[in-house]
Residue frames relative to the residue before (quaternion, step in Angstrom):
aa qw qx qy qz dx dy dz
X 1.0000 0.0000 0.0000 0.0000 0.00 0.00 0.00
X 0.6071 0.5520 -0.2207 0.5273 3.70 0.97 -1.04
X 0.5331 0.6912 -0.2004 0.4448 3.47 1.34 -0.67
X 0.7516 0.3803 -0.1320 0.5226 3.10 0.64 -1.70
X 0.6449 0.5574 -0.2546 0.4567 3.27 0.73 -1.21
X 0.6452 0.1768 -0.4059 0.6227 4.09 0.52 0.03
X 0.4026 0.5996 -0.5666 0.3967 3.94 0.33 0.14
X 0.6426 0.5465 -0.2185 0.4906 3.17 0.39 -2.59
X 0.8025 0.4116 -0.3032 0.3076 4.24 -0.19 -1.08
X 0.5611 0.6126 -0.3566 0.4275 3.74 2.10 -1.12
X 0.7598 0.4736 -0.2214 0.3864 3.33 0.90 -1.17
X 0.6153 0.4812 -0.3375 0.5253 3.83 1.09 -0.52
X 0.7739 0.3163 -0.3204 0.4454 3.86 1.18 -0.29
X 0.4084 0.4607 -0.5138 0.5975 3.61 1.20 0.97
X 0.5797 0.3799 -0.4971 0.5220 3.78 0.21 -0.45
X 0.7842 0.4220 -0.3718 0.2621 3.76 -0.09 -0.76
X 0.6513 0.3578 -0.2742 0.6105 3.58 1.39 -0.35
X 0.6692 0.3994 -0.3757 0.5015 3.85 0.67 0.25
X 0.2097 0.7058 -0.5962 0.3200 3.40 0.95 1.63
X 0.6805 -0.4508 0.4574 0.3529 3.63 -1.36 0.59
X 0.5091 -0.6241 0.5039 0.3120 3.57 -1.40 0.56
X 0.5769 0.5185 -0.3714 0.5104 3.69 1.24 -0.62
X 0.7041 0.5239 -0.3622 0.3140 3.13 0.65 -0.91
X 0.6457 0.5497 -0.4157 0.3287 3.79 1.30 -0.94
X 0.4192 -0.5389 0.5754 0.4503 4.04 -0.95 -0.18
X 0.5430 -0.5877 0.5982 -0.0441 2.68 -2.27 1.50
X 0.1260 -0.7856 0.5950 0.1137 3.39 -0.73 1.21
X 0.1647 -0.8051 0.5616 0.0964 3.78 -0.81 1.08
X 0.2390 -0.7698 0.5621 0.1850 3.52 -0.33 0.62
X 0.0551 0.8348 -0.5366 -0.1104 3.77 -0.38 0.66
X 0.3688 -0.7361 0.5654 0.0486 3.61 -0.91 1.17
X 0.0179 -0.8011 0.5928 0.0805 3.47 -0.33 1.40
X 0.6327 -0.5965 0.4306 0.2418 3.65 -1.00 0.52
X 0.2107 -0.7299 0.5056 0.4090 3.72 -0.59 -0.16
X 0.6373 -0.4294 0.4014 0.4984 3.56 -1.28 0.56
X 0.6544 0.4510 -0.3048 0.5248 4.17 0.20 -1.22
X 0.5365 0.5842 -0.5799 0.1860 4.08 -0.18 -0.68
X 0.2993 0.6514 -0.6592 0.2270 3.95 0.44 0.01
X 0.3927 -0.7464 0.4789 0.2435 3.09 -1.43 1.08
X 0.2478 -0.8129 0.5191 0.0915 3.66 -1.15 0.81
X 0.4712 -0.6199 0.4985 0.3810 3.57 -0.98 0.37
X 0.4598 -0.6433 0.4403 0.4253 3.37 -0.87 0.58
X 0.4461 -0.6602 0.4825 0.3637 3.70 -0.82 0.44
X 0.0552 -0.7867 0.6148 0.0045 3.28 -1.45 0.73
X 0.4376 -0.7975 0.3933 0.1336 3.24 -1.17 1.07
X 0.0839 -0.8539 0.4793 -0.1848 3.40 -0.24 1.74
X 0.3484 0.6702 -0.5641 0.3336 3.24 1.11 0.29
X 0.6794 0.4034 -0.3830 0.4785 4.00 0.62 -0.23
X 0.5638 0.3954 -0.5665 0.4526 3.82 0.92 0.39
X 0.6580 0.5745 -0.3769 0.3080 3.68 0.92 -0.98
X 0.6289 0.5557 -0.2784 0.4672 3.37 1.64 -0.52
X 0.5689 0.5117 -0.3285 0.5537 3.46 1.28 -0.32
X 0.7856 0.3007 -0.2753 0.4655 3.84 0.30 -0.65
X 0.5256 0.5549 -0.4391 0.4722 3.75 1.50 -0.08
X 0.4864 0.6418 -0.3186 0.5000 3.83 1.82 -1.11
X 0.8179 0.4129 -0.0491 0.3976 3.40 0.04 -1.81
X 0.4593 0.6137 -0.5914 0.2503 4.13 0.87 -0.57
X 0.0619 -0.6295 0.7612 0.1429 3.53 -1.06 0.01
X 0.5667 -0.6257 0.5334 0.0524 2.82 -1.67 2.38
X 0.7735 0.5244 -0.2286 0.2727 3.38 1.03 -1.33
X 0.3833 0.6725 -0.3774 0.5083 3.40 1.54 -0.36
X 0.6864 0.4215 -0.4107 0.4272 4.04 0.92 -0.64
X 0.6729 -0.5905 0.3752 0.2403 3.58 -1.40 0.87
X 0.6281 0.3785 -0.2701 0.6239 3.81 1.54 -1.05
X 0.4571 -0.5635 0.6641 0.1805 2.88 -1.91 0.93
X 0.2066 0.7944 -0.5712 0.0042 2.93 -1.20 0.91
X 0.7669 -0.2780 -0.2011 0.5423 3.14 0.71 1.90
X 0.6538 -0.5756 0.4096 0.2712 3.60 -1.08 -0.30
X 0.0705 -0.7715 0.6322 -0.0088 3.86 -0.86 0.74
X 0.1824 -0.8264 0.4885 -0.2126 2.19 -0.02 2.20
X 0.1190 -0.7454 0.6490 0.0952 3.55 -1.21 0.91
X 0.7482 0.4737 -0.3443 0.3121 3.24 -1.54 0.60
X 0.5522 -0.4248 0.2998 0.6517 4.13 -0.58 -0.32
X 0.7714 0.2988 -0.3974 0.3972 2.77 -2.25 0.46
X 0.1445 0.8520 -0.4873 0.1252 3.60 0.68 0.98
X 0.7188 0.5324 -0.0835 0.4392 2.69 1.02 -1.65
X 0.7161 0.2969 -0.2757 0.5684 3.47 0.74 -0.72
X 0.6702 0.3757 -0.4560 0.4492 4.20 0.30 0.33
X 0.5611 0.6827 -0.4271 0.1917 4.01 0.47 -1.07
X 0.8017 0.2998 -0.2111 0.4721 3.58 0.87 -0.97
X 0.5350 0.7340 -0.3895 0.1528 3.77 1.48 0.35
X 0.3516 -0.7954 0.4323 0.2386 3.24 -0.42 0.59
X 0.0246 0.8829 -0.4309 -0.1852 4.02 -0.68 0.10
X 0.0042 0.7791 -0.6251 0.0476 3.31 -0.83 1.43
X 0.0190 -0.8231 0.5549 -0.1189 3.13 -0.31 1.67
X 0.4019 -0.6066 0.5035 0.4658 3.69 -0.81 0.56
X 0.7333 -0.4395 0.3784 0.3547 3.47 -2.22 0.22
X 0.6722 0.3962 -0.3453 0.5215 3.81 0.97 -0.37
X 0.2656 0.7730 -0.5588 0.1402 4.26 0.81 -0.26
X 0.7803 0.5583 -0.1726 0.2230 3.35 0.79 -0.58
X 0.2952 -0.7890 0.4246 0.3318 2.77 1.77 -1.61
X 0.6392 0.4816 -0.3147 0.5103 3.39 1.58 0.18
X 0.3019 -0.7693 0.4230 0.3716 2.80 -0.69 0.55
X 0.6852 -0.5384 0.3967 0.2885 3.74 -1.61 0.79
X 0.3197 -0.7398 0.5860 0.0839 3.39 -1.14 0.90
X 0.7032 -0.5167 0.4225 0.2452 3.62 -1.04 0.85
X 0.0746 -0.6359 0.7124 0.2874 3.88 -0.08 0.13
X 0.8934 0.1792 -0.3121 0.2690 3.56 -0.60 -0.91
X 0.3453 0.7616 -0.4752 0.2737 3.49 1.52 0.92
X 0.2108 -0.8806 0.3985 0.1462 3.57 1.30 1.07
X 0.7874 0.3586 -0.2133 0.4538 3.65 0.26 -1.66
X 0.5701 0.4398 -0.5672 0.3998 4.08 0.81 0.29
X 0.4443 0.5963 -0.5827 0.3277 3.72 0.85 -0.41
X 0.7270 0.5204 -0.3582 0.2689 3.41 0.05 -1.30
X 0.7632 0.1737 -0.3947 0.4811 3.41 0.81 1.18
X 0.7659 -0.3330 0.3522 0.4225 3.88 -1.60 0.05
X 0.0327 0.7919 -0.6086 -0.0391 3.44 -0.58 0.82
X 0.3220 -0.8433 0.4188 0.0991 3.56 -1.12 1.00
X 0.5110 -0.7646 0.3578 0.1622 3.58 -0.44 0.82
X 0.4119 -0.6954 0.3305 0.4874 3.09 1.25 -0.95
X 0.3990 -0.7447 0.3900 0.3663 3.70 -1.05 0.04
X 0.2685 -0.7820 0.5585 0.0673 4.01 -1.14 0.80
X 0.2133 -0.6221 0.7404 0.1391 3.84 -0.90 0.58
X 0.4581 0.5312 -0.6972 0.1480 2.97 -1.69 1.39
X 0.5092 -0.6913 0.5085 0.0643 2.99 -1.41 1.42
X 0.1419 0.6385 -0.6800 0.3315 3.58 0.22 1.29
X 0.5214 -0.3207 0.7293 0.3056 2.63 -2.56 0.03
X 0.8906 0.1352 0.0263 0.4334 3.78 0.17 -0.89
X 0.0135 -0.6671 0.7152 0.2079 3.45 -1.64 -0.52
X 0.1802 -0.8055 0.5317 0.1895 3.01 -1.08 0.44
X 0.0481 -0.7838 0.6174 0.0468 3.84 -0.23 0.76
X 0.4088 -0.5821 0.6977 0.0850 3.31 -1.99 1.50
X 0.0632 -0.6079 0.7811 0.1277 3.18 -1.94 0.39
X 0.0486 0.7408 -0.6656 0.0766 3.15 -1.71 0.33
X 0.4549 -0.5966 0.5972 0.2837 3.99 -0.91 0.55
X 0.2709 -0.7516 0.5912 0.1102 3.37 -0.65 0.96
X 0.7534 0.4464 -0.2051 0.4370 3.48 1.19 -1.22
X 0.7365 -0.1439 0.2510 0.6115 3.61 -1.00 -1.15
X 0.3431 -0.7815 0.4677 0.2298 3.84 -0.89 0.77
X 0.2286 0.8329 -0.4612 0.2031 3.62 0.49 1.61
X 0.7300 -0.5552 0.1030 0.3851 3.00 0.65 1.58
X 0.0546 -0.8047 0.5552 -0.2030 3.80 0.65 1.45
X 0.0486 0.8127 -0.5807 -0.0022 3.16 -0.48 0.84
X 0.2031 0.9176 -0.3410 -0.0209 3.73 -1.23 0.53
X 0.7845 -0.5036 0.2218 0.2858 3.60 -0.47 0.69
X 0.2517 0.6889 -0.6614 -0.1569 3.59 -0.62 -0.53
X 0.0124 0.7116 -0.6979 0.0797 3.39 -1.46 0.62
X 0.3581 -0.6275 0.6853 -0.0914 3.24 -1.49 1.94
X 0.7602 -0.0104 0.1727 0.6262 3.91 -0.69 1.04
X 0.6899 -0.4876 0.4922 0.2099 3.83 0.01 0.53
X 0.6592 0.3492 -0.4403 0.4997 2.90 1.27 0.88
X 0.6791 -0.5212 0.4400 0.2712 3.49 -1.41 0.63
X 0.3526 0.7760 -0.5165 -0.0819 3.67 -0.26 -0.14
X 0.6534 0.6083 -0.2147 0.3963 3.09 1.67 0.28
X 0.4453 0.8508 -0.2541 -0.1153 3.13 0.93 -0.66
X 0.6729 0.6215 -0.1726 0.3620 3.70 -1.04 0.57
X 0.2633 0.9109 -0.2869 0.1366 3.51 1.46 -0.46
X 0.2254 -0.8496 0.4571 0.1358 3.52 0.23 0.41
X 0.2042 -0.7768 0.5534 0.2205 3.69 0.52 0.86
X 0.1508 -0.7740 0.6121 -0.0589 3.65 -1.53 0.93
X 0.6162 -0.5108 0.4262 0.4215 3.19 -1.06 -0.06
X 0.7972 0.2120 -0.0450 0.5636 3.55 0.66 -0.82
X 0.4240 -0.6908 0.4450 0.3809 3.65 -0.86 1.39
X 0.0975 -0.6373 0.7639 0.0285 2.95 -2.13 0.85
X 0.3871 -0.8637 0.3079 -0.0971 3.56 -0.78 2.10
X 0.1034 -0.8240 0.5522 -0.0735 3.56 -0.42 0.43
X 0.3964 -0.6963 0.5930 0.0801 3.56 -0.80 1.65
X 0.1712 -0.7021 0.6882 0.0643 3.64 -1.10 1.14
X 0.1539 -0.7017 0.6366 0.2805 3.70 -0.87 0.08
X 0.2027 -0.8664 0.4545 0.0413 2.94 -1.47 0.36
X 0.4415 -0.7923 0.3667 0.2073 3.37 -0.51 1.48
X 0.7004 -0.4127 0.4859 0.3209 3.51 -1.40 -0.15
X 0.7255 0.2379 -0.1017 0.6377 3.80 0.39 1.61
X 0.7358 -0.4933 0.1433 0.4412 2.85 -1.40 0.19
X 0.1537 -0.7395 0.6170 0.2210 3.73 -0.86 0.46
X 0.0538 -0.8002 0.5790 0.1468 4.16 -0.61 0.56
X 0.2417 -0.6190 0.7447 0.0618 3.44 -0.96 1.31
X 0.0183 -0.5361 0.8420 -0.0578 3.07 -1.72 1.35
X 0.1624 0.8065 -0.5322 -0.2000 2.87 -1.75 0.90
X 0.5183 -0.8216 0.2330 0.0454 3.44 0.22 1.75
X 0.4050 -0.7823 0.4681 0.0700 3.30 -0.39 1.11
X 0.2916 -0.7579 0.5283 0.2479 4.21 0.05 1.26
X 0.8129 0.0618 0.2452 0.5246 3.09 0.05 -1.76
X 0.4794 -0.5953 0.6009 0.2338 3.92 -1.17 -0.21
X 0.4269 -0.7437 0.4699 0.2092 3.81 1.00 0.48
X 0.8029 -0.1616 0.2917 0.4942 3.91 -0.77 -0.72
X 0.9053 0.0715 0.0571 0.4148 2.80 0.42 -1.02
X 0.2592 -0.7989 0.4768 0.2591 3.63 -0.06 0.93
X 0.6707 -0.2016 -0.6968 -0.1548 0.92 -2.51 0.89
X 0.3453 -0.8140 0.2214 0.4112 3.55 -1.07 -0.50
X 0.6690 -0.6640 0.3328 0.0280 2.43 -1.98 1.36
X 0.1364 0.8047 -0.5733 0.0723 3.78 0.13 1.18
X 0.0279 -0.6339 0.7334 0.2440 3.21 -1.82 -0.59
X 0.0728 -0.7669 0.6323 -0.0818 3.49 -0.98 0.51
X 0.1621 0.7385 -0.6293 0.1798 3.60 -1.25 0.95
X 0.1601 -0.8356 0.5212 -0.0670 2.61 -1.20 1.53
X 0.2319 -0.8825 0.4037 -0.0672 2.98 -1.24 1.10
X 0.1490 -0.9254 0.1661 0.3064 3.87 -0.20 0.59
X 0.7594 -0.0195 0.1383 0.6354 3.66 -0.27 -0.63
X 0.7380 0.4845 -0.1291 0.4516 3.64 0.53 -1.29
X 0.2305 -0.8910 0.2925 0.2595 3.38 1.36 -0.78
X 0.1067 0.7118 -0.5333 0.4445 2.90 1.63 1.71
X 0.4067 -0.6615 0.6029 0.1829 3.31 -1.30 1.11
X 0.0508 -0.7662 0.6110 0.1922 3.88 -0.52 0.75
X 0.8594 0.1746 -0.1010 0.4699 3.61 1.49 -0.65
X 0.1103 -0.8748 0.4511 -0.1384 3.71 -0.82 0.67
X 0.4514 0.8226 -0.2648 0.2223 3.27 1.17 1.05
X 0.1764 -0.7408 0.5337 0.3678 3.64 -0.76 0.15
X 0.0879 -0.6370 0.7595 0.0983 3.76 -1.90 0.15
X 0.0363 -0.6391 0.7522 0.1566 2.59 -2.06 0.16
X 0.4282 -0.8004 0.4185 -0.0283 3.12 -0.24 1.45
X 0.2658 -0.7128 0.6271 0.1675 3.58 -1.04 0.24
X 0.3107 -0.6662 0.4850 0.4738 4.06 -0.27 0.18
X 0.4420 0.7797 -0.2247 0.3823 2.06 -1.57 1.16
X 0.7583 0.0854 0.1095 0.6370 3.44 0.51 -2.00
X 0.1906 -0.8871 0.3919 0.1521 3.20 -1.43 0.47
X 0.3893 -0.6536 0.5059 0.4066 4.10 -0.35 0.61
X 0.3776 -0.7352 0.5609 0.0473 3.79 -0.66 1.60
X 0.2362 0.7180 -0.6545 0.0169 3.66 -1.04 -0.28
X 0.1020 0.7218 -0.6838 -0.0328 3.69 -1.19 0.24
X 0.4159 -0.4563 0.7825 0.0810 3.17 -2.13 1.99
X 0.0221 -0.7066 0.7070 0.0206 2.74 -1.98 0.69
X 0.1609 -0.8560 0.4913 -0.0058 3.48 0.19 1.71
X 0.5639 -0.7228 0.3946 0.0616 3.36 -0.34 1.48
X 0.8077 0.2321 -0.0151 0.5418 3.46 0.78 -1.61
């Protein structure tokens, strides 16, 4: 009897674990968000790129003049000058910009007497700034070479000798966009303007002028 009776209890506790899998309960696990979880870029520290493009902006790349960066003597007294000259200031007469086919030679400025130690003569890209590049040369020589044409003039002191002194200033290349596109004016010790011109050059040609220092 005692027999049957743990038999009778083996067989009623295999039915109870030999229930269907559908039949057992299902544990879901539910994952609530937090209100704040929005996703975020990770932050990164760039304050040393903003310092690099705040280092590196170039002023001259802007279209308004707003004064002159000036190398050489007489810093101090040219850097903050400004120039608003009428269209005749010069006495030359004005050249065509979109008169393309006269570029394709030397064009002359005319000739001036003054009795400095120096002049000092700006360049600058009058037109679209696409990489104008140009020369200066004293007597057929180079002493400049390379200029990077900008938006805003940047200046250089010539000395000058007893006699005639010839300023060439020489056109490398035509940048992007032809032809090239300068202005240039020169000025002396006294800060009379003797020149004030635009070109558009072909490479190549050059915009002539001759000082003629007396003493």
């Amino acid at each position: 009897m005692k027999k049957l009776l743990i038999i009778g209890l083996f067989f009623i506790s295999i039915g109870v674990y030999s229930q269907p899998i559908e039949n057992q309960s299902k544990q879901t696990i539910v994952v609530t968000p937090k209100e704040d979880a929005t996703w975020q870029a990770p932050k990164t520290n760039m304050s040393w790129w903003k310092a690099y493009i705040d280092k590196k902006e170039n002023q001259f790349m802007k279209s308004t003049e707003k004064g002159i960066d000036f190398i050489g003597a007489n810093k101090s007294k040219y850097i903050q000058k400004k120039f608003e000259l009428p269209e005749n200031a010069t006495g030359v007469e004005k050249k065509k910009d979109s008169d393309y086919k006269a570029t394709k030679q030397d064009q002359y400025f005319g000739e001036y007497v003054n009795n400095g130690k120096i002049v000092n003569i700006y360049c600058r890209d009058h037109s679209t700034i696409d990489g104008d590049l140009v020369d200066i040369l004293l007597n057929d020589e180079v002493v400049i070479s390379n200029v990077y044409l900008t938006g805003n003039f940047v200046g250089y002191y010539i000395p000058l000798k007893p006699g005639f002194n010839k300023i060439e200033v020489r056109a490398i290349n035509e940048g992007e966009y032809q032809p090239n596109t300068a202005q240039f004016k020169v000025i002396d010790e006294n800060g009379q303007t003797l020149v004030n011109e635009l070109w558009n050059l072909a490479a190549g040609y050059k915009a002539r002028f001759i000082i003629v220092k007396n003493e």
